[in-house]
Backbone bond lengths (Angstrom), bond angles and torsions (degrees), N, CA, C in turn:
res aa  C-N    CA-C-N  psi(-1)  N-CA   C-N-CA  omega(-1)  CA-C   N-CA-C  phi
1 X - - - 1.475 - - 1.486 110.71 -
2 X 1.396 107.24 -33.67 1.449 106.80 177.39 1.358 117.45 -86.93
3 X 1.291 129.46 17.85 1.321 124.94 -179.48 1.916 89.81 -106.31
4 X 1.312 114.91 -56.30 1.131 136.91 -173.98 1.824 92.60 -36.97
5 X 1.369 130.11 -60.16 0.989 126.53 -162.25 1.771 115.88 -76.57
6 X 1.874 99.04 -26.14 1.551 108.87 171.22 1.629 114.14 -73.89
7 X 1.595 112.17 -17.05 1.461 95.99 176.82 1.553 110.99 -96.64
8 X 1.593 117.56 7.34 1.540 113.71 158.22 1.305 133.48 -73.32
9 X 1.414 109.49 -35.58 0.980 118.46 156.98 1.409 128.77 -62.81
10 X 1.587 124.28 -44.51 1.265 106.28 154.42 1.563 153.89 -52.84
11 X 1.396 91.34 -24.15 1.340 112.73 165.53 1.206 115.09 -76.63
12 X 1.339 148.26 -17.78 1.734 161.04 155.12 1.942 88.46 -46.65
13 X 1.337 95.84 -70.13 1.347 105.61 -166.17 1.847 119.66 -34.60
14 X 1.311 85.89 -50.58 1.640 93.96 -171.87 1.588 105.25 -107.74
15 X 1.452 111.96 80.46 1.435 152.78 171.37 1.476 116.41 -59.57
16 X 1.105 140.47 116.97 1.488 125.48 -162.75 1.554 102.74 -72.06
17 X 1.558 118.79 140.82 1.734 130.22 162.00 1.982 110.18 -50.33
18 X 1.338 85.72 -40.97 1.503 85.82 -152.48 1.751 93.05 -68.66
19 X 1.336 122.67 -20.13 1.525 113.80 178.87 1.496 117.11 -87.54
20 X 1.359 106.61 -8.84 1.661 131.09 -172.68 1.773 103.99 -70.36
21 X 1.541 88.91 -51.36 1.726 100.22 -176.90 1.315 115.01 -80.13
22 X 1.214 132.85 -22.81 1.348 140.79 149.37 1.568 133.93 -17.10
23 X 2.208 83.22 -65.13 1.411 116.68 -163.59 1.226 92.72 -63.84
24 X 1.629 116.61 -60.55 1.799 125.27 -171.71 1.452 101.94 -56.36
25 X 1.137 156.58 -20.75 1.421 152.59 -126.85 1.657 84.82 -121.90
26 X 1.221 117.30 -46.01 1.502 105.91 -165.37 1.804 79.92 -96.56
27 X 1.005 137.37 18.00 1.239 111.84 177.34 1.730 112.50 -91.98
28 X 1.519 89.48 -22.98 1.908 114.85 -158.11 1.605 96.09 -94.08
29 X 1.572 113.63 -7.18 1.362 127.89 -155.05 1.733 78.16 -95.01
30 X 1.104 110.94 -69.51 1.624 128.13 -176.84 1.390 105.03 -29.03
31 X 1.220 120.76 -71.08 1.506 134.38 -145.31 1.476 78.51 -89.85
32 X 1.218 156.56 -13.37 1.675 139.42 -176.60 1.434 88.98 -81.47
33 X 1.590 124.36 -63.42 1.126 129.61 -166.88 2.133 113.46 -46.75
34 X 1.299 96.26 -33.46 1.286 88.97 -178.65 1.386 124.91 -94.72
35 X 1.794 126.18 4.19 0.823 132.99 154.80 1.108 130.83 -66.30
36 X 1.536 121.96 153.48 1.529 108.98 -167.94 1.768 93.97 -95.35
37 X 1.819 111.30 150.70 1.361 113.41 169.25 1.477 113.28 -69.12
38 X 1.189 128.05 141.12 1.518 142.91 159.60 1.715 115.85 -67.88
39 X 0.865 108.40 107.90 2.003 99.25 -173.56 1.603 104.11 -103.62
40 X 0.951 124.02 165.35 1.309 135.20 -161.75 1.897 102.20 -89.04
41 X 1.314 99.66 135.23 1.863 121.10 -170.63 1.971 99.65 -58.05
42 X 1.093 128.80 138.60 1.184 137.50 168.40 1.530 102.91 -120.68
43 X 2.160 108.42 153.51 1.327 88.17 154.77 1.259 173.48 -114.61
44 X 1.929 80.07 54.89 1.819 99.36 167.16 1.004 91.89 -78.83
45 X 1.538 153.54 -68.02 0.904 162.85 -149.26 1.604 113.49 -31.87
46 X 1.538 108.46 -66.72 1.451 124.74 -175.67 1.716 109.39 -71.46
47 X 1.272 131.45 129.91 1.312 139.76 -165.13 1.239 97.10 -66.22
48 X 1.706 120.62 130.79 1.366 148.89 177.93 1.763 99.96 55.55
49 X 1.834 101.98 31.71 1.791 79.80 168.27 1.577 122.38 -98.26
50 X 1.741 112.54 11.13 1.126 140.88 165.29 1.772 108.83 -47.46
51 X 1.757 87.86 -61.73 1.624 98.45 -162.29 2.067 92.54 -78.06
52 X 0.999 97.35 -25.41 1.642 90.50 -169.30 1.818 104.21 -73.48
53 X 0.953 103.02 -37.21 1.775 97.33 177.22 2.013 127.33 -85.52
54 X 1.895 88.97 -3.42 1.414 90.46 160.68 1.571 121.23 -96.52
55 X 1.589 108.17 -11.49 1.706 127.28 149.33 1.266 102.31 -26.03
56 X 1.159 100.02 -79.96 1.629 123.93 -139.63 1.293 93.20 -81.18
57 X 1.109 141.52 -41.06 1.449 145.21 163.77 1.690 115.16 -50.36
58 X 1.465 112.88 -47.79 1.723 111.09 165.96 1.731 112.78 -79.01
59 X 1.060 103.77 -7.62 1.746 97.72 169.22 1.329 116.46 -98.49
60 X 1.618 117.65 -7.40 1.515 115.05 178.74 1.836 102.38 -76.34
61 X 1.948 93.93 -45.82 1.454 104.42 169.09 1.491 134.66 -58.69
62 X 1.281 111.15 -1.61 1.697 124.69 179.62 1.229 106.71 -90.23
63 X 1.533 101.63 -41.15 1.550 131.42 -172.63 1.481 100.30 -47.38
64 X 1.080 121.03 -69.63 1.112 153.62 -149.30 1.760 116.41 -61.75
65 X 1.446 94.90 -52.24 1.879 128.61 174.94 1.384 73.38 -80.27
66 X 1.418 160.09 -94.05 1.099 119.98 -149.31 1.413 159.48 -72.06
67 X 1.206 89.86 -7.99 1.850 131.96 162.87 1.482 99.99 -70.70
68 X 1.355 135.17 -49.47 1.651 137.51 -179.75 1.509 96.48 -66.68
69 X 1.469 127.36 -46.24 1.425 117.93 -171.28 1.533 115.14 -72.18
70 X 1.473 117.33 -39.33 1.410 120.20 174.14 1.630 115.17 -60.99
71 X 1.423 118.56 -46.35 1.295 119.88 159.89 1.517 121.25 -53.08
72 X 1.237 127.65 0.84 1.232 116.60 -157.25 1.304 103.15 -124.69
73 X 1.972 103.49 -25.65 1.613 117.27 168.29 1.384 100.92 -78.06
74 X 1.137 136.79 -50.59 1.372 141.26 -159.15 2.049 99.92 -50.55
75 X 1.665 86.91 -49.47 1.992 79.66 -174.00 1.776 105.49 -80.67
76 X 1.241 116.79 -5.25 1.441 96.92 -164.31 1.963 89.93 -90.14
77 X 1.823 105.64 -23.09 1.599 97.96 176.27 1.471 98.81 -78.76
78 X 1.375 142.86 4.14 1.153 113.14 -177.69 1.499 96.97 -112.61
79 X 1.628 128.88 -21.11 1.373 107.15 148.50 1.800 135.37 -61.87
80 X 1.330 110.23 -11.13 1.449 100.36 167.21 1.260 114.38 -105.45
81 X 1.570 141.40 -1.41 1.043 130.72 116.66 1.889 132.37 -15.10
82 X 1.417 102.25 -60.33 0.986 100.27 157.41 1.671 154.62 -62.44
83 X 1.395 83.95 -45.63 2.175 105.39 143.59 1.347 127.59 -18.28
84 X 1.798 96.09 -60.56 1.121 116.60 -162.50 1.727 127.10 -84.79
85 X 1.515 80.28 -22.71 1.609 99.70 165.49 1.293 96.24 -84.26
86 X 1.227 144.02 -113.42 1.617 156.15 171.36 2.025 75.86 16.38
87 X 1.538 123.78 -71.80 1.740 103.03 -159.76 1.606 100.16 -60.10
88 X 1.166 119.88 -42.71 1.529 106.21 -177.11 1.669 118.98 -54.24
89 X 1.078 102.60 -50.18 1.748 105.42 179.95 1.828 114.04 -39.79
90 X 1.554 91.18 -42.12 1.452 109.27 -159.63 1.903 92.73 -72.47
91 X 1.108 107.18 -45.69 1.623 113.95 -169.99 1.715 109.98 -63.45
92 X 1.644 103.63 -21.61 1.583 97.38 -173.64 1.709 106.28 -93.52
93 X 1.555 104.78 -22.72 1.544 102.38 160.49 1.153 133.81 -49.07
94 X 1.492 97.36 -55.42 1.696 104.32 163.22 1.060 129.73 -49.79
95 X 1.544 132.98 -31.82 1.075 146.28 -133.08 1.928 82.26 -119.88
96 X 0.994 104.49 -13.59 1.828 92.90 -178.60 0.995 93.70 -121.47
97 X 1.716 135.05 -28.02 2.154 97.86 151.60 1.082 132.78 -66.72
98 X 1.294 119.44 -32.10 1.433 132.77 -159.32 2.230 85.69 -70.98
99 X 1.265 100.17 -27.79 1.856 97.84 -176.51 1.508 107.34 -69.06
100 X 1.826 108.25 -48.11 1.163 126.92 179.72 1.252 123.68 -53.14
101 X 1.587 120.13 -25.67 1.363 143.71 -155.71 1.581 84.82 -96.88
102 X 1.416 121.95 -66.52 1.235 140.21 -169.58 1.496 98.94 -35.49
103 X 1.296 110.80 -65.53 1.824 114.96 -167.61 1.279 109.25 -59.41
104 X 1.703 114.31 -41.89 1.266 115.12 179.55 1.080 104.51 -43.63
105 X 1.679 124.55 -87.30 1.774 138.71 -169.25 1.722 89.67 -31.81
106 X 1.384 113.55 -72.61 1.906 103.37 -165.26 1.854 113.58 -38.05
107 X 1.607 114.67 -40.71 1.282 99.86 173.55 1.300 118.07 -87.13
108 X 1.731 126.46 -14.70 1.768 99.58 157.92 1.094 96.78 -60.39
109 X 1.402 156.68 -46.87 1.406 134.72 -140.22 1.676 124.66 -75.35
110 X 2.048 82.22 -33.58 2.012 75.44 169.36 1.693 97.22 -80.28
111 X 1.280 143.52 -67.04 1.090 139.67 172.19 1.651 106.21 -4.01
112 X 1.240 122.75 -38.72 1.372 110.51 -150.64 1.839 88.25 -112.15
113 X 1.365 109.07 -14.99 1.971 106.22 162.23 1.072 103.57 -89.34
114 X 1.104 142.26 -58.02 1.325 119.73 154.47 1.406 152.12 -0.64
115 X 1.361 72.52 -69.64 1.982 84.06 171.55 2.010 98.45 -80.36
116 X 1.033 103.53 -37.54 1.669 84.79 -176.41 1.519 116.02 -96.64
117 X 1.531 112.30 31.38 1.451 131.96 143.03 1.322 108.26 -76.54
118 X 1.034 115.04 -74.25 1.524 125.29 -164.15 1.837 103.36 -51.99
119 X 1.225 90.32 -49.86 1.653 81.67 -177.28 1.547 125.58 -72.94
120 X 1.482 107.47 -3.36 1.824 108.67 170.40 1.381 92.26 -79.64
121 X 1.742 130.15 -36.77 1.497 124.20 -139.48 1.385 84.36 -98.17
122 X 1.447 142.74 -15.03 1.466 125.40 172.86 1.669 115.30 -60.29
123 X 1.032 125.82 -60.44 1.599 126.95 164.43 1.391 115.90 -51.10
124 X 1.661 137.62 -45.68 1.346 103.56 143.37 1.564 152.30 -25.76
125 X 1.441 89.92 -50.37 1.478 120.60 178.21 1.601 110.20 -50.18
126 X 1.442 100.72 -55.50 1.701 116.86 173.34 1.463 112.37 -54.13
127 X 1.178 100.62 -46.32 1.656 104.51 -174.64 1.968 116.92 -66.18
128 X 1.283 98.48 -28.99 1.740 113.34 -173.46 1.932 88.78 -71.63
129 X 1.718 97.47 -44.63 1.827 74.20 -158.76 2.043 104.05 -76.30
130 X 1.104 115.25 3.18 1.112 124.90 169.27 1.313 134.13 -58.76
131 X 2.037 96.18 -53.86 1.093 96.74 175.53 1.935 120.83 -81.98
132 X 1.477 102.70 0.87 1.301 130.61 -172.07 1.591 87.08 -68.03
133 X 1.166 110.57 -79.06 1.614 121.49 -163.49 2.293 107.16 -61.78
134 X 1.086 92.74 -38.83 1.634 94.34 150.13 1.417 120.74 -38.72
135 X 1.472 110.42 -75.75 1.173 130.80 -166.54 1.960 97.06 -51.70
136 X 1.083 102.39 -59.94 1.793 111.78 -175.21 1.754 99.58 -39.91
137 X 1.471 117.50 -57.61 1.637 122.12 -176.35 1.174 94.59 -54.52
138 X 1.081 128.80 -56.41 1.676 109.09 -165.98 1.232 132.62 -35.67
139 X 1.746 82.39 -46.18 1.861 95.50 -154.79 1.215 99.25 -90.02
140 X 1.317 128.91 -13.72 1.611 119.68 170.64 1.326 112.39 -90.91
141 X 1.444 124.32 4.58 1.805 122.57 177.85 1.701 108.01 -105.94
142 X 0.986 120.74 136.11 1.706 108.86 164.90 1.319 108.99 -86.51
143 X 1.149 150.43 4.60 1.678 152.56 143.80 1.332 99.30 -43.53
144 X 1.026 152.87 84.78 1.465 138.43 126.74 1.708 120.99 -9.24
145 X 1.004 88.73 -29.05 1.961 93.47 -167.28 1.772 106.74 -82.11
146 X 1.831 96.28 -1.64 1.451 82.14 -177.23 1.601 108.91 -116.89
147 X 1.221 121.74 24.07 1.468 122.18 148.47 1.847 119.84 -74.67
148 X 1.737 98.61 -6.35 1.723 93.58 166.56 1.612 119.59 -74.51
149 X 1.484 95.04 -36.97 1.516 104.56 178.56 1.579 96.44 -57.96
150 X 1.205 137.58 -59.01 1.472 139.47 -149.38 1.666 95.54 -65.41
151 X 1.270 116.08 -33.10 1.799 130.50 -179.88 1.152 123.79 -35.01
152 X 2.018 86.72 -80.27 1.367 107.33 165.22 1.441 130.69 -53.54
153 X 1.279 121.38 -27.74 1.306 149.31 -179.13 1.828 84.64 -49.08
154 X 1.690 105.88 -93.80 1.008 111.09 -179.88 1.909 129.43 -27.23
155 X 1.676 93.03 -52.40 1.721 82.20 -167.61 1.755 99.06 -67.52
156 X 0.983 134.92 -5.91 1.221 136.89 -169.71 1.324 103.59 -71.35
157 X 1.101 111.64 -67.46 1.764 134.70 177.21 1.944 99.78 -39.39
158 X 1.613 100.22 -62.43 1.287 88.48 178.68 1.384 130.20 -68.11
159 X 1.398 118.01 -3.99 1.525 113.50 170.76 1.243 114.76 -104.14
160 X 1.402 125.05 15.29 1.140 141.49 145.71 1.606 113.63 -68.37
161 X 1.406 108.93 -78.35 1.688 94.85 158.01 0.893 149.24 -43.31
162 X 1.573 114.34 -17.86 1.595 114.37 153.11 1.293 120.45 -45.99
163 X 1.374 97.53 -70.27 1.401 106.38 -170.55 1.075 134.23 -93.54
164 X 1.763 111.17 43.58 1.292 142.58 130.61 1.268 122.15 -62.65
165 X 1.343 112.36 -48.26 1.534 123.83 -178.30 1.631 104.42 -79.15
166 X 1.559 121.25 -10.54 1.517 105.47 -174.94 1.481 110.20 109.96
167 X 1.401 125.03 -1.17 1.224 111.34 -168.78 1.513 98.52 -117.78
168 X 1.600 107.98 165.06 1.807 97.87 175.93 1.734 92.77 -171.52
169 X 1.075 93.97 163.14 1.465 100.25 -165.18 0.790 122.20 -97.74
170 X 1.505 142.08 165.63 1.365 140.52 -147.27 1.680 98.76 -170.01
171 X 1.406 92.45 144.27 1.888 108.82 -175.69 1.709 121.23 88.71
172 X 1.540 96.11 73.25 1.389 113.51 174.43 1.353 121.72 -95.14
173 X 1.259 115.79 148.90 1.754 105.94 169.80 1.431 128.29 -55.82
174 X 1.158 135.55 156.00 1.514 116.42 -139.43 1.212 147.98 76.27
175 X 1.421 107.06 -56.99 1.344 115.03 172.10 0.997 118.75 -43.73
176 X 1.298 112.96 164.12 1.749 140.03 -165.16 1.762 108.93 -88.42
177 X 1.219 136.04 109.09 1.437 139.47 -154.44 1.347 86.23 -68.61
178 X 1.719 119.07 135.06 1.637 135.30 163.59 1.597 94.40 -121.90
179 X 1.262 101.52 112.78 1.413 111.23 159.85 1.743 128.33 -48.21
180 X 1.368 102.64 -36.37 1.487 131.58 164.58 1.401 107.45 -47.07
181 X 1.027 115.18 -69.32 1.747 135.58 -155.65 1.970 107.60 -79.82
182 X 1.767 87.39 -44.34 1.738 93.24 -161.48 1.568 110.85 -119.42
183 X 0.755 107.40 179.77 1.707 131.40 -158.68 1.313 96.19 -154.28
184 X 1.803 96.69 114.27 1.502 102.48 -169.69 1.428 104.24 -120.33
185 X 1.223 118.34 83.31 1.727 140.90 -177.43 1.548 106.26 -32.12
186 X 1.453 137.34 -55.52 1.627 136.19 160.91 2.063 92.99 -146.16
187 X 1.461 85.46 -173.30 1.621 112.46 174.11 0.984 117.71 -95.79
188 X 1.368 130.96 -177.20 1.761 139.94 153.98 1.289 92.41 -140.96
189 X 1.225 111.48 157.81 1.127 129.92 173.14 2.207 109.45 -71.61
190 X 1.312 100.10 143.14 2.046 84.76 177.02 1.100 129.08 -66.60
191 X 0.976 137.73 157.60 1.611 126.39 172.43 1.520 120.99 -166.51
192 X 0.962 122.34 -154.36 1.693 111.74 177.78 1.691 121.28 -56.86
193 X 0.903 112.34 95.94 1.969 120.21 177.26 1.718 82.52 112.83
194 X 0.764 109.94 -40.52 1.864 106.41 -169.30 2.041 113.24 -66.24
195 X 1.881 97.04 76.54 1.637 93.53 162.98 1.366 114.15 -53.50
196 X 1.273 132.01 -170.62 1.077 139.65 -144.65 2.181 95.68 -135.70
197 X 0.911 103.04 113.60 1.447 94.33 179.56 1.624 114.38 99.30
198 X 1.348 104.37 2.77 1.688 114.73 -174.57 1.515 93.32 -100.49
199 X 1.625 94.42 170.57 1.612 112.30 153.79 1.983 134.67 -72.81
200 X 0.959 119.20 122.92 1.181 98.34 -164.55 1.825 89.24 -112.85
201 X 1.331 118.01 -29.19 1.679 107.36 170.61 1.418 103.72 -135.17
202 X 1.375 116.18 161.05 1.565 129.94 164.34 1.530 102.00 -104.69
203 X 1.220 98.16 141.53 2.219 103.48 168.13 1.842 79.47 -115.03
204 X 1.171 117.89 -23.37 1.958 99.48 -163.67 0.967 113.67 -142.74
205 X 0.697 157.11 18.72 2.298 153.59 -173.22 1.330 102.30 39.05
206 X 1.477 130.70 158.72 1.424 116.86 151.99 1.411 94.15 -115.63
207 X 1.488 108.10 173.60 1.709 118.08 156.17 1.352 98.19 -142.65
208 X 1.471 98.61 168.47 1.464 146.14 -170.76 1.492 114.96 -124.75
209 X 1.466 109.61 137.41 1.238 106.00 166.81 1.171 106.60 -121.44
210 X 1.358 131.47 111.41 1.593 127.69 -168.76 1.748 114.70 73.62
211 X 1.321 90.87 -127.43 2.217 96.53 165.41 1.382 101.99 -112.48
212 X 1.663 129.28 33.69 1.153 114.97 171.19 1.479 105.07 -116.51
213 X 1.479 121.67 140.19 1.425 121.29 171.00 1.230 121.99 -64.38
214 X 1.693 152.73 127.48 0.963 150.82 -179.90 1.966 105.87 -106.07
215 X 1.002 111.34 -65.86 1.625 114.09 151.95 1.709 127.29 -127.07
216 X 1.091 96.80 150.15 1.309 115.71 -157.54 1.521 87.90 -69.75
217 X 1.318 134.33 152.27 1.995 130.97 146.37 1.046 99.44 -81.56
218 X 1.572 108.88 145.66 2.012 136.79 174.99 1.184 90.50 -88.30
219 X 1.322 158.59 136.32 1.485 152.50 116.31 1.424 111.94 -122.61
220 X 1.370 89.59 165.84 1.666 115.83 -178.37 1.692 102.66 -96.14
221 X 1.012 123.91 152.44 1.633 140.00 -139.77 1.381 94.12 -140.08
222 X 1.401 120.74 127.30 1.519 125.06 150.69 1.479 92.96 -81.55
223 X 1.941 115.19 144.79 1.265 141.42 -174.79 1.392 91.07 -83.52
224 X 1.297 116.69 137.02 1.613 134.69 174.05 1.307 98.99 -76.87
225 X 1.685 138.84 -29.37 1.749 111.00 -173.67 1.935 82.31 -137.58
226 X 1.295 114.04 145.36 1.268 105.87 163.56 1.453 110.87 -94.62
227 X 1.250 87.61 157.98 1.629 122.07 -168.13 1.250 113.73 -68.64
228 X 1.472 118.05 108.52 1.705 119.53 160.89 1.573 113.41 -38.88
């Protein structure tokens, strides 16, 4: 009987492993199940990481508007860059007709003294071979008195060429004194043929070219009231 009861106890003793690891397995199974899970921190989670990630969120957006504005200066300076070239180009064009233009007008202008050289010095010209062919009558006539004819001849001719060109002379004896026109060197008193306000001598002729004065006439003036 007493062996019977010593091999129960041995048999207690030597307990199977494989039911051992079991027992613990649902034991570790238990206590997992009743723990609470740990979930991972967000930042609502972390105190003021609400306000810190709407920071960082309005500074990406500042970021951003200011990166659009620098891009936006960059092309509007590189379109007036361009402006500014396109105005320069345009300013040096001008600047080389307005030169081109310049030379032009300067050579009509001698062209145009020029030509209105030559055309004062043609009626000179007339007048020299005048007094040329004058001079020839003289010297083959013994009349002295007839180099006046050859004179008049000439000044005739030349006031003919004047007033080809437009010009004609002004300040005859008689005439009516124009302050405008004449230059009245002294008076005379009036007297027989002598109106009052007329010419009574010339020292110079004047002329005119058109309504412009070219020389003034010198004359002597009958006095409009005589003198106490």
């Amino acid at each position: 009987m007493t062996k019977t009861g010593e091999h129960h106890n041995g048999g207690g003793a030597n307990h199977d492993p494989t039911t051992a690891a079991t027992e613990a397995g649902e034991t570790t199974t238990h206590e997992a199940a009743g723990a609470p899970t740990e979930q991972p921190h967000t930042a609502a989670d972390v105190p003021g990481g609400a306000e810190a990630a709407e920071q960082a969120n309005g500074a990406d957006t500042e970021a951003d508007i200011l990166r659009g504005e620098l891009k936006r200066l960059r092309e509007r300076s590189d379109a007036l860059q361009d402006d500014l070239k396109e105005a320069n180009d345009r300013v040096l064009r001008a600047r080389a007709e307005m030169e081109t233009m310049r030379r032009r007008l300067l050579g009509e202008v001698d062209a145009a003294r020029e030509t209105g050289r030559d055309e004062a010095i043609a009626p000179v010209l007339a007048v020299y071979d005048d007094l040329e062919r004058a001079l020839v009558v003289a010297s083959e006539s013994d009349d002295p008195a007839s180099i006046v004819t050859g004179v008049q001849l000439v000044k005739e001719n030349l006031e003919r060429q004047l007033a080809a060109l437009g010009i004609r002379r002004v300040g005859f004896v008689g005439e009516h004194f124009d302050p405008h026109i004449h230059e009245a060197l002294t008076t005379i008193p009036a007297g027989p043929g002598l109106a009052p306000g007329t010419i009574a001598q010339v020292f110079e002729p004047g002329f005119v070219h058109g309504e412009r004065l070219v020389r003034v006439a010198r004359v002597v003036v009958v006095a409009e009231h005589q003198a106490n």
